[in-house]
KOLLO-741830 format. One record per residue (C-alpha): x negated, y negated, z negated; residue in three letters; residue number from 1. Coordinates in steps of 0.2 Angstrom, whole numbers, plus 2048, in hexadecimal, padded with zeros to 3 digits. Layout:
residues N
<site><xx>X</xx><yy>Y</yy><zz>Z</zz><type>Ala</type><seq>NUM</seq></site>
...
This chain:
residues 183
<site><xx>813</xx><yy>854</yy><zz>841</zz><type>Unk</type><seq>1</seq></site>
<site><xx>81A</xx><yy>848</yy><zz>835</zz><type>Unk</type><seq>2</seq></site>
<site><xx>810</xx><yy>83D</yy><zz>82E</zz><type>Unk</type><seq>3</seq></site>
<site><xx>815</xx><yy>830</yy><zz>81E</zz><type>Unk</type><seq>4</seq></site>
<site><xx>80B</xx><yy>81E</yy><zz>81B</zz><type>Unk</type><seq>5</seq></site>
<site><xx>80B</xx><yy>814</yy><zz>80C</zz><type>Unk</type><seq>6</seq></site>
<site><xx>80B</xx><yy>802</yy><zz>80F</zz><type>Unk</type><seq>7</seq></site>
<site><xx>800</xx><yy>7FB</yy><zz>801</zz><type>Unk</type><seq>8</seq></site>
<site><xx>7EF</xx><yy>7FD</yy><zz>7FE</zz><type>Unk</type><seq>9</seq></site>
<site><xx>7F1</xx><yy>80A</yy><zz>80C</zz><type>Unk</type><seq>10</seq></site>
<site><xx>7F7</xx><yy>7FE</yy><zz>81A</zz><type>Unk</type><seq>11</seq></site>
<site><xx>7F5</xx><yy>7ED</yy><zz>815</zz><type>Unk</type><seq>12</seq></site>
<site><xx>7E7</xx><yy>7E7</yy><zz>80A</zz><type>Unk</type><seq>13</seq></site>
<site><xx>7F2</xx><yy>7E3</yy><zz>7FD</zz><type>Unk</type><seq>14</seq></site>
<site><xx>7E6</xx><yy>7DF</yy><zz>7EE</zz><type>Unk</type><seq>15</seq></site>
<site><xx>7DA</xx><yy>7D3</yy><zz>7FA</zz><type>Unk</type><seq>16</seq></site>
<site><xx>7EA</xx><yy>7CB</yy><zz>800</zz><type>Unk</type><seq>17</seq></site>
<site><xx>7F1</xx><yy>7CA</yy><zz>7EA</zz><type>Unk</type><seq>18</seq></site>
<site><xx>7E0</xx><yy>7C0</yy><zz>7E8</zz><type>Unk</type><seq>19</seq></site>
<site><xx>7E0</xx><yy>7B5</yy><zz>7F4</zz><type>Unk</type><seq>20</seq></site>
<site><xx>7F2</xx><yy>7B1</yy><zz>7EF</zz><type>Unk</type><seq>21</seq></site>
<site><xx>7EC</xx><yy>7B0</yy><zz>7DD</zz><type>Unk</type><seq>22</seq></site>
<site><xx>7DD</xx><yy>7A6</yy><zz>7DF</zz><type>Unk</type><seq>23</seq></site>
<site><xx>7EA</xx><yy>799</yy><zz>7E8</zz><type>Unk</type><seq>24</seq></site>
<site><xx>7F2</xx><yy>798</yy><zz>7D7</zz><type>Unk</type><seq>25</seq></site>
<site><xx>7E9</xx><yy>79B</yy><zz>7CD</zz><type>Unk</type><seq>26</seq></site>
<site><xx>7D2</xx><yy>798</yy><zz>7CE</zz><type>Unk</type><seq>27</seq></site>
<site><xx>7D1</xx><yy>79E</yy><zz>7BE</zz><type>Unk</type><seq>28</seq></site>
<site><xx>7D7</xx><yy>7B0</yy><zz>7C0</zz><type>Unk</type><seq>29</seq></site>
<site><xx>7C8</xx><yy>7BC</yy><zz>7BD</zz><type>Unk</type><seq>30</seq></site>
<site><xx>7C8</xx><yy>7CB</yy><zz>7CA</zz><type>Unk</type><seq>31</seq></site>
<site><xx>7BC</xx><yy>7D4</yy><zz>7C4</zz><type>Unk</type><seq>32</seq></site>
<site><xx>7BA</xx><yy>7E7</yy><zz>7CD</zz><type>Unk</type><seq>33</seq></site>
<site><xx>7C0</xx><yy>7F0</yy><zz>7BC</zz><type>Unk</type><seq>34</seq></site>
<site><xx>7D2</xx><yy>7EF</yy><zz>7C2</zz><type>Unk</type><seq>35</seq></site>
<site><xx>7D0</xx><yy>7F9</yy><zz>7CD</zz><type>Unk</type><seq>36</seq></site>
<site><xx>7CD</xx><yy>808</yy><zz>7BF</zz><type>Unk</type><seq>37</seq></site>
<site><xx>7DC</xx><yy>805</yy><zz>7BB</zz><type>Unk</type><seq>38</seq></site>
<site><xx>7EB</xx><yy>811</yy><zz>7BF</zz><type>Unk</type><seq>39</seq></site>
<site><xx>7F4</xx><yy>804</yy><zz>7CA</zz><type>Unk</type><seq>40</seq></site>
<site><xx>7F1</xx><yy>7F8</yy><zz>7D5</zz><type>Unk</type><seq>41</seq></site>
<site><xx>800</xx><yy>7EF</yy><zz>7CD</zz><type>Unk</type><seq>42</seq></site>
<site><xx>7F8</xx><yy>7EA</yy><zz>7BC</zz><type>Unk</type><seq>43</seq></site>
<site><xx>7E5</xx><yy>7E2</yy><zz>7C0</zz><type>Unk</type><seq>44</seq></site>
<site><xx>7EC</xx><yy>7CD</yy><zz>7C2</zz><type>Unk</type><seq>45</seq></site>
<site><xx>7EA</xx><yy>7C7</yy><zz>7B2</zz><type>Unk</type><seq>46</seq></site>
<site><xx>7E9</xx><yy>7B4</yy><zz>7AD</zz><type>Unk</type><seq>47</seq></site>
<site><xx>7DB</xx><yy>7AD</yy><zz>7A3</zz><type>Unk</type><seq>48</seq></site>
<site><xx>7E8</xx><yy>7AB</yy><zz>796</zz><type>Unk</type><seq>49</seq></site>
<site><xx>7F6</xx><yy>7B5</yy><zz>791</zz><type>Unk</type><seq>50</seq></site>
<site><xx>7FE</xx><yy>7C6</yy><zz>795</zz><type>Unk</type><seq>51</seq></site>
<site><xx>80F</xx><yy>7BA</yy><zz>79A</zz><type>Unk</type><seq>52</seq></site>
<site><xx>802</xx><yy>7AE</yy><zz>7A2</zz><type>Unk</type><seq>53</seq></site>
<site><xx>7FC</xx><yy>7BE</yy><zz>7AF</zz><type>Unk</type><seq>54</seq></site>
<site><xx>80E</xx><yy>7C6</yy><zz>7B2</zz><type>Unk</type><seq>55</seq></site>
<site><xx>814</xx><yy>7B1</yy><zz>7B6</zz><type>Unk</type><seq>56</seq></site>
<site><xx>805</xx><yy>7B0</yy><zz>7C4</zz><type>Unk</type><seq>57</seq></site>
<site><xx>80A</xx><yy>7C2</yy><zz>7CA</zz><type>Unk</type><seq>58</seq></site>
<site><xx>81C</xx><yy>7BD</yy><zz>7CB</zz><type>Unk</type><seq>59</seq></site>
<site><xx>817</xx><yy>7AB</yy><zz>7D4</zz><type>Unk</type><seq>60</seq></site>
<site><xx>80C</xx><yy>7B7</yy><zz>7E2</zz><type>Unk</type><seq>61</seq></site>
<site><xx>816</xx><yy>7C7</yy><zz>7E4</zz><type>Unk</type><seq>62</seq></site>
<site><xx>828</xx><yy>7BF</yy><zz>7E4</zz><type>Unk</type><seq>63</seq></site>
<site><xx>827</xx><yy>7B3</yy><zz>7F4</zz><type>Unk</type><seq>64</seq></site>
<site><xx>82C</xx><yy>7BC</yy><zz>805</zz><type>Unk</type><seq>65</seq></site>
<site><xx>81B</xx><yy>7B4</yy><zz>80D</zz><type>Unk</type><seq>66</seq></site>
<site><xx>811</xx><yy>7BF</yy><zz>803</zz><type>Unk</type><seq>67</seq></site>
<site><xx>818</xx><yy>7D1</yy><zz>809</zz><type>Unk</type><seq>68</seq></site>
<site><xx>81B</xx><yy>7CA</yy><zz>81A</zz><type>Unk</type><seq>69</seq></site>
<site><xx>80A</xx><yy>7C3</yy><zz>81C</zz><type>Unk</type><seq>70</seq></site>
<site><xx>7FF</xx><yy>7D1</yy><zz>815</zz><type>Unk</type><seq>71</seq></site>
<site><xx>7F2</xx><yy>7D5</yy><zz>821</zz><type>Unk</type><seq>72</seq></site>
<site><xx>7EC</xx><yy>7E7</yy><zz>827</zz><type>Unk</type><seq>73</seq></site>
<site><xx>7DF</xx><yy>7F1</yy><zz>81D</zz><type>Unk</type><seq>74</seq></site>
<site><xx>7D0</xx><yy>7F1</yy><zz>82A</zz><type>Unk</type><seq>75</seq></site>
<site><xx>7D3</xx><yy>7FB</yy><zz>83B</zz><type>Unk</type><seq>76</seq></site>
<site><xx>7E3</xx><yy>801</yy><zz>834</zz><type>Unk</type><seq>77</seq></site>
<site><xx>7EE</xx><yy>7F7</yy><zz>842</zz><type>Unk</type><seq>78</seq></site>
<site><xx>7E4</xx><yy>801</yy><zz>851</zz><type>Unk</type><seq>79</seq></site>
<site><xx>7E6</xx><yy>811</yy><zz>848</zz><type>Unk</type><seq>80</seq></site>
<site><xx>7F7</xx><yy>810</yy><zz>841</zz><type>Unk</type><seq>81</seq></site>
<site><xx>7FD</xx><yy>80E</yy><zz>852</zz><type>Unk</type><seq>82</seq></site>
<site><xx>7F2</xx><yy>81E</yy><zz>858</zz><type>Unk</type><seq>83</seq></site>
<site><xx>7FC</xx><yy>827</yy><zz>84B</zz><type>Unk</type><seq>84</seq></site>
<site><xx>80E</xx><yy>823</yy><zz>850</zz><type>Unk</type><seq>85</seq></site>
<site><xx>80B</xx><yy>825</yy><zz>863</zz><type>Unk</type><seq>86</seq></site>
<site><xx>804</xx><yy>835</yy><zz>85D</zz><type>Unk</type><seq>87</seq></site>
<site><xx>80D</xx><yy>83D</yy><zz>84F</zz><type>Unk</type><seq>88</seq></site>
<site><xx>81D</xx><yy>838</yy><zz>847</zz><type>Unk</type><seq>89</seq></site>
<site><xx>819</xx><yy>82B</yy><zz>83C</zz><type>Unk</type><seq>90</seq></site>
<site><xx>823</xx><yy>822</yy><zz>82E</zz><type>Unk</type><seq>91</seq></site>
<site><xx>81E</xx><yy>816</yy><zz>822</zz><type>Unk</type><seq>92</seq></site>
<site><xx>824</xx><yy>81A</yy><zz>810</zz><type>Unk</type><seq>93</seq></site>
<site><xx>822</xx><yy>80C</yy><zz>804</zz><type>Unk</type><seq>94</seq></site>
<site><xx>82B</xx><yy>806</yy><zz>7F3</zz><type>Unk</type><seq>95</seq></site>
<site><xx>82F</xx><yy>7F5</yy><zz>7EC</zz><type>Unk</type><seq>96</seq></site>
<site><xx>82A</xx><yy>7F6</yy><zz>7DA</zz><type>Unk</type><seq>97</seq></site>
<site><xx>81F</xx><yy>7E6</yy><zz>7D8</zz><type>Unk</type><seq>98</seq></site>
<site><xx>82A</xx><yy>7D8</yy><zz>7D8</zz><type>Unk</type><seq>99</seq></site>
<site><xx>83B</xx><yy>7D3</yy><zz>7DA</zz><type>Unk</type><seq>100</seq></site>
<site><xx>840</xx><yy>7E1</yy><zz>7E5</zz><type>Unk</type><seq>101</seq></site>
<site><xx>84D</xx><yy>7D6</yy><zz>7F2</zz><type>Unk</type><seq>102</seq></site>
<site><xx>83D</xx><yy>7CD</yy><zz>7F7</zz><type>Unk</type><seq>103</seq></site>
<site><xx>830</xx><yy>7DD</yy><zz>7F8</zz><type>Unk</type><seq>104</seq></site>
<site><xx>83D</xx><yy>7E6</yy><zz>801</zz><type>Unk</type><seq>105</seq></site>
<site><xx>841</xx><yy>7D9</yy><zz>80E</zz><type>Unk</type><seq>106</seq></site>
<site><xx>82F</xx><yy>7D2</yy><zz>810</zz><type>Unk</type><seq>107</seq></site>
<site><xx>829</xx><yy>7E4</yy><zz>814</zz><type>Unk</type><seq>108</seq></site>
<site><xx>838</xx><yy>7E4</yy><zz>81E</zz><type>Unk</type><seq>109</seq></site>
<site><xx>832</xx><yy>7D6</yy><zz>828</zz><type>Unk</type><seq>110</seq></site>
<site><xx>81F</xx><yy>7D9</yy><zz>828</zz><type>Unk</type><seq>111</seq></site>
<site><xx>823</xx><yy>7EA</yy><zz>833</zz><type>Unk</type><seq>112</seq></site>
<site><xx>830</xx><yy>7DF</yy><zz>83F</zz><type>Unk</type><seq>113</seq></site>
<site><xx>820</xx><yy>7D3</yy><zz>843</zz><type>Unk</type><seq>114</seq></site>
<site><xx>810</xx><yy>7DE</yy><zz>840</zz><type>Unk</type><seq>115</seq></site>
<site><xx>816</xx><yy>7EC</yy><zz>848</zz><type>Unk</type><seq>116</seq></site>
<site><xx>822</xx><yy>7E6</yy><zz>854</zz><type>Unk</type><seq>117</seq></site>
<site><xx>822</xx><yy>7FA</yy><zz>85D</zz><type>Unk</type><seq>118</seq></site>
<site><xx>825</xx><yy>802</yy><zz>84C</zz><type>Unk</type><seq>119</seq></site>
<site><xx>838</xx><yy>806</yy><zz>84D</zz><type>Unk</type><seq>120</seq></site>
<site><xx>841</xx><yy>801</yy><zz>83B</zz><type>Unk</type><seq>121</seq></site>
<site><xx>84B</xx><yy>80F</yy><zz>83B</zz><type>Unk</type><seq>122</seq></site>
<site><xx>839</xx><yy>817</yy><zz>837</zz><type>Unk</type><seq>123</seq></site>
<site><xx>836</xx><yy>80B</yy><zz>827</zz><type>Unk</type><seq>124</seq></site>
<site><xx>83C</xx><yy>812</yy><zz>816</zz><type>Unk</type><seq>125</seq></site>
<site><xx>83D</xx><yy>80C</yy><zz>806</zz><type>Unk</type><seq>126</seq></site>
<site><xx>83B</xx><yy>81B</yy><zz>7FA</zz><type>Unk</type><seq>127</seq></site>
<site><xx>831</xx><yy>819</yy><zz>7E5</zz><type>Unk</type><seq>128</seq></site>
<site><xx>833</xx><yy>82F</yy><zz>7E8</zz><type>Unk</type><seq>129</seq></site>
<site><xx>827</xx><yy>831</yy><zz>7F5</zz><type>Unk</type><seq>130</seq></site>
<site><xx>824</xx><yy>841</yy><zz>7EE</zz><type>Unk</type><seq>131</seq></site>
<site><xx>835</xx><yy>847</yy><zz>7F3</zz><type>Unk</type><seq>132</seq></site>
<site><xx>831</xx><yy>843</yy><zz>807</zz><type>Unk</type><seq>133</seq></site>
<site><xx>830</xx><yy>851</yy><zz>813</zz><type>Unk</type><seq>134</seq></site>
<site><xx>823</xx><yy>852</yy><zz>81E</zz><type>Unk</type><seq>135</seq></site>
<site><xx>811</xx><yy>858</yy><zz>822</zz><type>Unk</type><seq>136</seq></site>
<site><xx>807</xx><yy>849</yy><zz>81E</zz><type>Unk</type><seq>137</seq></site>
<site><xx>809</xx><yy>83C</yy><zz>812</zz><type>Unk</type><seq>138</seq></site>
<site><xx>7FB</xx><yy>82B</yy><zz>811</zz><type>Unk</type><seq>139</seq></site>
<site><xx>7FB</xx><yy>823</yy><zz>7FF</zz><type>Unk</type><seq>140</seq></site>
<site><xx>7EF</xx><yy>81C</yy><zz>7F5</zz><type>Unk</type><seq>141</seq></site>
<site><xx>7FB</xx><yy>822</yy><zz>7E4</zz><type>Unk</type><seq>142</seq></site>
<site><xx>7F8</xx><yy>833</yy><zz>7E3</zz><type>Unk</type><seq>143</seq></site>
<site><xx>7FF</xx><yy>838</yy><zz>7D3</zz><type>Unk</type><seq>144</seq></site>
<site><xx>80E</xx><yy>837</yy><zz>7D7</zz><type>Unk</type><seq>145</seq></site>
<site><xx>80F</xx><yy>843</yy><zz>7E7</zz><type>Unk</type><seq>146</seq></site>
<site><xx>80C</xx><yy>852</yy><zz>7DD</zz><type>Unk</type><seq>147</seq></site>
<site><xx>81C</xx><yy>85B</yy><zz>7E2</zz><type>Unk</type><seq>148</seq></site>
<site><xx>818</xx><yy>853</yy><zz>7F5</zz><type>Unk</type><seq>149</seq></site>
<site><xx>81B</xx><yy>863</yy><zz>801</zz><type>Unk</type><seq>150</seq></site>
<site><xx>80E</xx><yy>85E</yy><zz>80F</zz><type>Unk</type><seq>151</seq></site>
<site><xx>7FE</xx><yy>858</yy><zz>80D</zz><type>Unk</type><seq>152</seq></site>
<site><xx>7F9</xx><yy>849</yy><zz>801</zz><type>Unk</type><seq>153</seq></site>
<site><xx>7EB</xx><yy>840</yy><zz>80B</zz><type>Unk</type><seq>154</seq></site>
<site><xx>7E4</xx><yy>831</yy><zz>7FD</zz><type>Unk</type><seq>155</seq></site>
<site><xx>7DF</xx><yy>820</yy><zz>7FF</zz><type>Unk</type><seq>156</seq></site>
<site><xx>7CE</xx><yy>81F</yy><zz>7F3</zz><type>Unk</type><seq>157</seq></site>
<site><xx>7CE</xx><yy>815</yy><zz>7E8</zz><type>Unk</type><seq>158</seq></site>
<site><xx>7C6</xx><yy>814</yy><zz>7D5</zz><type>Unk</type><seq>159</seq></site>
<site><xx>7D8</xx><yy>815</yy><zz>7CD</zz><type>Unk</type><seq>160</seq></site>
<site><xx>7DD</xx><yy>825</yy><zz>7D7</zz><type>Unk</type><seq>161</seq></site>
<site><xx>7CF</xx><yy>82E</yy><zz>7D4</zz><type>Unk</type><seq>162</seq></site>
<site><xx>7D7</xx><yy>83A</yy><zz>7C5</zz><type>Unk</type><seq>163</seq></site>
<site><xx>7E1</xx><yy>845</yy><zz>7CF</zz><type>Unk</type><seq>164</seq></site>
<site><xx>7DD</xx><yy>851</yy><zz>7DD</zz><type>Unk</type><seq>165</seq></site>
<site><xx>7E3</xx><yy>850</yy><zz>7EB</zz><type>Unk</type><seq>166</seq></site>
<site><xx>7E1</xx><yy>859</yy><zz>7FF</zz><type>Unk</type><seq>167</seq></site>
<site><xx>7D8</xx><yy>84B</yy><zz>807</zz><type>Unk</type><seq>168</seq></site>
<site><xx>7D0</xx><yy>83D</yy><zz>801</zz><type>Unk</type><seq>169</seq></site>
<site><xx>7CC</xx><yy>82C</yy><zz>80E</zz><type>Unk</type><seq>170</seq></site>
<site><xx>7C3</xx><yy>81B</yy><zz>80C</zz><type>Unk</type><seq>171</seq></site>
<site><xx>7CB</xx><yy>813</yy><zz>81B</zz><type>Unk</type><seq>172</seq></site>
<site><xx>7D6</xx><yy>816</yy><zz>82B</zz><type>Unk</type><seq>173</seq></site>
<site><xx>7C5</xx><yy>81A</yy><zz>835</zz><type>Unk</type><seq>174</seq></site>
<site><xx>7C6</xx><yy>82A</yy><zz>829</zz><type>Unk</type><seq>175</seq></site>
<site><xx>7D9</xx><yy>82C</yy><zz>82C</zz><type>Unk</type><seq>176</seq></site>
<site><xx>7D5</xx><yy>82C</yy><zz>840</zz><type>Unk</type><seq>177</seq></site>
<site><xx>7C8</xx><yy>839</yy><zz>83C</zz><type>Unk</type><seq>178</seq></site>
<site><xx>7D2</xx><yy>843</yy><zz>835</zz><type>Unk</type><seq>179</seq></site>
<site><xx>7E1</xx><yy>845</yy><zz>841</zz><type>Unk</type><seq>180</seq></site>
<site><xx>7D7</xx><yy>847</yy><zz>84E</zz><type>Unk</type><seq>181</seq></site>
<site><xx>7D0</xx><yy>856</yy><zz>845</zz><type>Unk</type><seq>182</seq></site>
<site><xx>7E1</xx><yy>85C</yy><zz>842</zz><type>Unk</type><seq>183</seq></site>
């Protein structure tokens, strides 16, 4: 069984980590829980001031290397990742879109190479068309976007996916584990 992970909001708390980042920057940042009605995870950092104010402090967080290679582990998602590769054949599927792409694509790079130092790299793909993968499982928390996916679309929740259908719907990797072992 093949089985896809998105890295994240999936793998790595990638919105706690941005605010944390943000608030060293910037403490006047308001991070109020409506972005996450939102249609991207991308587009909640905002500054108090201007739109070019917001896309500035995004830029300042999201285009160092620390940041992606620093980004911790959604809870108990460490423990059950590993479950997953020992037991099915796992990739983790991820895109560079949020910042200068040279610096996403190696800080993920590197964040596998020291968090996951059994996880071979030859496993590791950057791919924006997940939807084109084939395999039996796929882990993402931006559904709409695997329509055309030919396995199974298993969905991170969150308030911004909440629009589209999808298989399986899961709050956290406790869930995942529940579910493969069904499986």
């Amino acid at each position: 069984m093949t089985i896809f992970v998105d890295m994240d909001m999936v793998l790595v708390d990638f919105y706690g980590f941005s605010i944390e980042h943000a608030r060293k920057y910037n403490s006047e940042v308001d991070f109020a829980d409506d972005h996450l009605q939102e249609e991207s995870t991308a587009r909640w950092i905002k500054g108090n001031g201007t739109i070019e104010e917001g896309r500035r402090l995004k830029e300042r967080i999201w285009n160092t290397y620390s940041f992606w290679e620093d980004m911790p582990f959604l809870p108990n998602a460490e423990r059950v990742f590993k479950w997953l590769y020992e037991t099915f054949d796992v990739y983790i599927a991820t895109s560079a879109f949020l910042s200068n792409s040279e610096i996403c694509i190696v800080g993920k790079y590197r964040w596998v190479q020291k968090h996951l130092p059994y996880f071979p790299l030859s496993k590791f793909i950057y791919f924006q068309h997940k939807r084109l993968l084939r395999g039996d499982y796929i882990i993402d928390d931006m559904n709409w976007f695997l329509d055309d996916f030919c396995g199974d679309v298993i969905t991170m929740d969150y308030p911004y996916n909440r629009h589209h259908e999808t298989p399986y719907r899961v709050k956290n990797w406790l869930e995942i584990e529940g579910l493969f072992k069904k499986i």
